[in-house]
Backbone as CSV, one residue per row, in Angstrom:
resi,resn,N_x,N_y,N_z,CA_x,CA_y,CA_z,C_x,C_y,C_z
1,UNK,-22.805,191.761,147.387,-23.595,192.772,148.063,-25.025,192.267,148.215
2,UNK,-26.038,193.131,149.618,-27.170,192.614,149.227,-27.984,193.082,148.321
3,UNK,-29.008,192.231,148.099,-30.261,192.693,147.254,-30.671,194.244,147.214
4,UNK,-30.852,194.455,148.621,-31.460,195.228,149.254,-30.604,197.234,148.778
5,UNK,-29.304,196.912,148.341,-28.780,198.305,147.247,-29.489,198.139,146.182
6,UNK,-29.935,197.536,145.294,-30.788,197.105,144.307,-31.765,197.755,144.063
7,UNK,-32.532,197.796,145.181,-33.975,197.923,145.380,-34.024,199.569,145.549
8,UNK,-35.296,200.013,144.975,-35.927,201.270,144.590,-37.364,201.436,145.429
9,UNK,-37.485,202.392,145.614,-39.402,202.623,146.462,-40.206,201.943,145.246
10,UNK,-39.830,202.232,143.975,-40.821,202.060,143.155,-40.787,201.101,142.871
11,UNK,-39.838,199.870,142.890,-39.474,198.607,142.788,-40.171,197.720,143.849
12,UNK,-40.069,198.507,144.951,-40.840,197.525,146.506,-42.019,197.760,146.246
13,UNK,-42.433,198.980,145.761,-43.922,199.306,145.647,-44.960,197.964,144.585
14,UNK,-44.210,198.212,143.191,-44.227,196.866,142.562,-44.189,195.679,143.019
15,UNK,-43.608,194.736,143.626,-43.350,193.844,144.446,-44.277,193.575,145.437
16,UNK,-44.570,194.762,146.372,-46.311,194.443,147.418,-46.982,194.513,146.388
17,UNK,-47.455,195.590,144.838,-48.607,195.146,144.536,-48.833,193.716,143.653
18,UNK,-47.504,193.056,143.412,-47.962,191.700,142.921,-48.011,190.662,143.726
19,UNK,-47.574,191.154,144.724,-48.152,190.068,146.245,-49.664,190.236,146.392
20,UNK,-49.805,191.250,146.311,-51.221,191.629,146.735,-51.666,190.881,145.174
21,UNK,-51.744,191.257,144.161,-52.730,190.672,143.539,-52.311,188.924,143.613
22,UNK,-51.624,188.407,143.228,-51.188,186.940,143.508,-51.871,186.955,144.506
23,UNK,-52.203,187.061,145.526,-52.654,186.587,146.746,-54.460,186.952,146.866
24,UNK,-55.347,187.988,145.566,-56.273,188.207,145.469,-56.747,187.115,144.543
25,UNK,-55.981,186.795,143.682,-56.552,185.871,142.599,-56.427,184.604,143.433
26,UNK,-55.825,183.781,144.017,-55.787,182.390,144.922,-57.161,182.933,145.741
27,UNK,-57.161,183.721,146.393,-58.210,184.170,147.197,-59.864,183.841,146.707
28,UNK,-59.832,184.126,145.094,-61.016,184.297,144.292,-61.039,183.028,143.421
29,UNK,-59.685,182.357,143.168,-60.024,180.882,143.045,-60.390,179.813,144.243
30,UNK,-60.174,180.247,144.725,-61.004,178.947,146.330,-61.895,178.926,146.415
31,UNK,-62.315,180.666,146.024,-63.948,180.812,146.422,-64.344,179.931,145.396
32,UNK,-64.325,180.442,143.798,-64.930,179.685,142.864,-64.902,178.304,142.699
33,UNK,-64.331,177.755,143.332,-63.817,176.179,143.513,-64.816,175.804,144.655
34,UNK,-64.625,176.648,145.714,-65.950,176.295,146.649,-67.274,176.154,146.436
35,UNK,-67.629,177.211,145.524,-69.191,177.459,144.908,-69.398,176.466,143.808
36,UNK,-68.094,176.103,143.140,-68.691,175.164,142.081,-68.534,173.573,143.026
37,UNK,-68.170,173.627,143.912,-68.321,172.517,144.987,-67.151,171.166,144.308
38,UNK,-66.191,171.117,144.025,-65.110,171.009,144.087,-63.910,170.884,145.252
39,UNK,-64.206,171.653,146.191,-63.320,171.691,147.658,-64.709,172.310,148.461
40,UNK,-64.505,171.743,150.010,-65.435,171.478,150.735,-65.351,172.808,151.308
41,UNK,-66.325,173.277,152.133,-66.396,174.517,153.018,-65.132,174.801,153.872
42,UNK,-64.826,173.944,154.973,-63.398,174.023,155.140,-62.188,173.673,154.691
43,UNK,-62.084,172.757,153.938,-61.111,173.024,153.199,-60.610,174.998,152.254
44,UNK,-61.820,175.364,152.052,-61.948,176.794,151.780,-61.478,177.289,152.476
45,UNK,-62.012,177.755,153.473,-61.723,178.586,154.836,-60.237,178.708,155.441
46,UNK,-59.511,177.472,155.378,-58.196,176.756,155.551,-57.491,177.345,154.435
47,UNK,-57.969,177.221,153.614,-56.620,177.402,151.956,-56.838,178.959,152.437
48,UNK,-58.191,180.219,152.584,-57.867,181.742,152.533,-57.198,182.088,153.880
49,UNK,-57.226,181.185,154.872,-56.290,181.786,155.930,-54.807,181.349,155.948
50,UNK,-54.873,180.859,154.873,-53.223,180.463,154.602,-52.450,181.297,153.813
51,UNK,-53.261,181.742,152.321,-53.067,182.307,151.342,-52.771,183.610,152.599
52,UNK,-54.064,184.187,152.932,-53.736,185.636,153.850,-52.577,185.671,154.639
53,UNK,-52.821,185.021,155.333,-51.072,184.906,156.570,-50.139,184.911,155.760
54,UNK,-49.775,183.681,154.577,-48.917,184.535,153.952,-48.675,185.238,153.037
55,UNK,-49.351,185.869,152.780,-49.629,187.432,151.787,-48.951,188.443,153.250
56,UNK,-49.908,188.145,154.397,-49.322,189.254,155.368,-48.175,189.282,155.802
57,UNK,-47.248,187.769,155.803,-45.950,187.502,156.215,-45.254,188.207,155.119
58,UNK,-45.491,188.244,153.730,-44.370,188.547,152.645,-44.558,189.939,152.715
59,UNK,-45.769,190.620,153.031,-45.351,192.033,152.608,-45.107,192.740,153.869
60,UNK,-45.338,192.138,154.873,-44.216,192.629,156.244,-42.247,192.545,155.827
61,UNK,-42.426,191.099,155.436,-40.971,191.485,155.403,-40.070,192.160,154.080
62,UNK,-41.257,192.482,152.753,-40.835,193.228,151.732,-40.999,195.064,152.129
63,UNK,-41.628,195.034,153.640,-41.875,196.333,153.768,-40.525,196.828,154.974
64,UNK,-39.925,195.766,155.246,-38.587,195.600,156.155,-37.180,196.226,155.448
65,UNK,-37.363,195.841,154.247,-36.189,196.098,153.668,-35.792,197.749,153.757
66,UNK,-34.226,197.767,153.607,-33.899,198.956,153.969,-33.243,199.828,152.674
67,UNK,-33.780,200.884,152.148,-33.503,201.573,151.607,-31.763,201.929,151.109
C-alpha cells in the first residue's frame, strides 16, 4: 500500500514544519559562513536560492499528498 494511508494532518503538519526548520538553519548557516568570510558573496546567494527552491519543491509536494 501507499505511504500516503499512513499519513495523518498532524503527521504532514510535522513533516512541513521540519522542512521548514531544516531549511531555516542551512539558510542561517550560509549566512554565518558568509560573514565570517569563509564562502564568497555568491557563492551565498547561490547555496539560499537552492536551499529555498528546494524547501519550496518539498513542501509543495508534502502538501500534495492525499488524505
Amino acid at each position: 500500500m501507499s505511504t500516503a494511508t499512513n499519513l495523518t494532518p498532524d503527521k504532514l503538519r510535522q513533516r512541513k514544519r521540519t522542512i521548514g526548520i531544516i531549511a531555516i538553519v542551512l539558510l542561517l548557516l550560509f549566512t554565518v559562513l558568509a560573514i565570517v568570510g569563509i564562502i564568497t558573496f555568491i557563492v551565498w546567494i547561490i547555496a539560499d536560492l537552492v536551499v529555498a527552491l528546494i524547501a519550496n519543491l518539498m513542501l509543495k509536494r508534502v502538501g500534495r499528498v492525499n488524505l
